[in-house]
N, C-alpha and C positions, 0 to 999 in steps of 0.2 A: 812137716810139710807133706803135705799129701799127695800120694804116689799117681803118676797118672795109670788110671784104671784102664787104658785102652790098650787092648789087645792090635799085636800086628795084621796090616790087612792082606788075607789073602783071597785069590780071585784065582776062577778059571772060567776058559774061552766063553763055555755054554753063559755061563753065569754074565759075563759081560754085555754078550750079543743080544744076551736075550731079556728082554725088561719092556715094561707095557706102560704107553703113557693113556693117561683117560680116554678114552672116545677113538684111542687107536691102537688097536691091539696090532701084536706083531713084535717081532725081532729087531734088534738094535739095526741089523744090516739093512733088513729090509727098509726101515724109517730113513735110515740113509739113503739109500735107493732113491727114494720119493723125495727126499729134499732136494738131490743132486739133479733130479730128471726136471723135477718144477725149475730149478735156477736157470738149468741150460733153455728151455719153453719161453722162461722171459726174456731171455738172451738174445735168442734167433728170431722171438717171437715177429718185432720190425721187420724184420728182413722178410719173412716168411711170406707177410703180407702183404709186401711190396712187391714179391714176386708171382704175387698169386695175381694181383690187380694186373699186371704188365703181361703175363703171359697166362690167363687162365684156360683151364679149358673147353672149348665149345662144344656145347651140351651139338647130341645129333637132327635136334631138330636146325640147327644156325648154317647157315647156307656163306661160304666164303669167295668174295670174289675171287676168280682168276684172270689174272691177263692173259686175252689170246691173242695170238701175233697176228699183226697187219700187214698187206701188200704194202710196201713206199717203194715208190719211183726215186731216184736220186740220179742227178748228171752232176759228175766230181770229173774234175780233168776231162771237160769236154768228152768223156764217156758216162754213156747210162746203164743205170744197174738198177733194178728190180729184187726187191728184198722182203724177206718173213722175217718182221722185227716185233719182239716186246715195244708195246707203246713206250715206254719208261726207259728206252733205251738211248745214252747220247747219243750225239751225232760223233763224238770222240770215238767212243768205244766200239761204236758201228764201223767208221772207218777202221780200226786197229784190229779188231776182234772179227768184224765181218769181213773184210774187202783188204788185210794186210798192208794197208798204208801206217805204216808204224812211224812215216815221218815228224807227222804230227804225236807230243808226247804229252802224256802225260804227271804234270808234275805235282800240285798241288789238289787237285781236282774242286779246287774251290773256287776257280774262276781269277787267284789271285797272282798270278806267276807269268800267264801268258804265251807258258808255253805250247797248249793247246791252239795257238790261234791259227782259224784258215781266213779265209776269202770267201762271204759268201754273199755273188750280186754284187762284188766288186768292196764290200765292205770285210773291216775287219771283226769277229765277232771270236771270244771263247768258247771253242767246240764240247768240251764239257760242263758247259750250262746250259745247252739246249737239248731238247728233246730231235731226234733222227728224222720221227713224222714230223715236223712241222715245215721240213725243210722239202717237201716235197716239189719238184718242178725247179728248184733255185738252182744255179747254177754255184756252183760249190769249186773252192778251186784251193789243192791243200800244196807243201811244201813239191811233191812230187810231181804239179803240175807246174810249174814255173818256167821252167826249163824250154825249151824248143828244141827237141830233142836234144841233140848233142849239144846243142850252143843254148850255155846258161842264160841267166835272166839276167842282166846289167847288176842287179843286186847282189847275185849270190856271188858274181865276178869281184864286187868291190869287198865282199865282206871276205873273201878270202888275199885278195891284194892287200887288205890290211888288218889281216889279222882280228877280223871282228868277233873269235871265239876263240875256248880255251879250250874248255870239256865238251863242245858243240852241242850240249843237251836241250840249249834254248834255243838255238840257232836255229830250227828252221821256225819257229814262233816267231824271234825275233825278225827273220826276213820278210815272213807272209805281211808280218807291221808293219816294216819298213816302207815295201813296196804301196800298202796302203796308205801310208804316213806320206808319202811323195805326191801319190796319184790324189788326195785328198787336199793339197798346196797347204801342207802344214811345216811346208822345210826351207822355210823362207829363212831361215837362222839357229843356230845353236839353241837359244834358249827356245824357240816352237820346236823341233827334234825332241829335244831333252823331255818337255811336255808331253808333247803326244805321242813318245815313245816309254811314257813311266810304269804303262801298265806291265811292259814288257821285264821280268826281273833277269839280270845273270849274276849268274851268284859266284860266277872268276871275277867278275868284276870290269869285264871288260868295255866298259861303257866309251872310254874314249874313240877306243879302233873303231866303232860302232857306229858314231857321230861321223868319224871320218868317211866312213864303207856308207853312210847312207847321202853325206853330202856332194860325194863322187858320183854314184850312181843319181844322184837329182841333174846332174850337169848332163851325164850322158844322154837320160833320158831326153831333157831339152825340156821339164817340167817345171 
């Protein structure tokens, strides 16, 4: 039987690292280098582009608009105010952020919650979905104006004789509705209330007290 003729194989580092394939001379490490750089290139390469189209950047001849602020005139609570707004600014944020009426809140901001709503022109309308300018001259009227001075609004009496909130976070949205929801002869009955008050969400739940607080205050009104 014949002896296997192969010697034990021994190696060292240089000898390993170091080997040349056709057309690419260099070091084992090195060849590694370049495989491992190429792999991660096709990896991120998506990404890269994606990022590049979405935010590239503008060579110095490209001219970018800016918004400059505009005078608007605003009357909110039977007071007028005179403001330097970014066009693009709500009418939420401008009340919150400009003029500190934080009554009005901000929940969802997608128009879908309600609890943004003021009065404006006698209507009910989501203050963060419109634009600040366009409300120009309207007569605007948010949770803080309700009131007569000291002496509430028939509404806000009922909603607190019955408990028409829990966390009050929607509560002055759901009032501003309310009083719209009346003055509009939409509270002929439970099931109109429930209706034309859906946009309004509370998320205690408190919808019952709510029905109650707004068919109290339709009586007193004499609406």
């Amino acid at each position: 039987m014949a002896q296997d003729s192969r010697e034990p194989f021994h190696s060292r580092s240089d000898e390993v690292n170091e080997f040349s394939i056709p057309g690419h001379p260099g070091t084992r490490r090195e060849f590694i280098k370049r495989i491992a750089g190429t792999s991660v290139a096709i990896a991120i390469g998506p990404n890269v582009l994606t990022s590049a189209s979405v935010g590239q950047p503008v060579s110095s001849g490209t001219t970018i608009a800016v918004s400059e602020s505009v005078k608007v005139n605003l009357r909110i609570n039977a007071k007028k105010y005179v403001l330097d707004l970014d066009p693009r600014v709500t009418l939420l944020d401008a009340l919150r952020e400009r003029l500190q009426l934080t009554g009005s809140k901000k929940g969802c901001d997608h128009g879908q919650c309600g609890a943004c709503t003021v009065l404006v022109n006698g209507r009910r309308i989501n203050s963060c979905l419109t634009l600040a300018v366009t409300h120009e001259g309207d007569e605007i009227t948010t949770i803080e104006g309700l009131a007569n001075d000291d002496e509430l609004h028939p509404m806000q009496t009922a909603f607190i004789e019955h408990d028409g909130f829990q966390c009050g976070y929607c509560t002055p949205g759901q009032i501003c509705s309310a009083v719209a929801c009346v003055n509009e002869g939409h509270a002929d009955s439970d099931e109109d209330i429930r209706e034309w008050m859906s946009g309004n969400i509370c998320r205690c739940g408190a919808y019952p007290n709510i029905l109650a607080a707004i068919k109290q205050a339709t009586t007193k009104t004499g609406t």
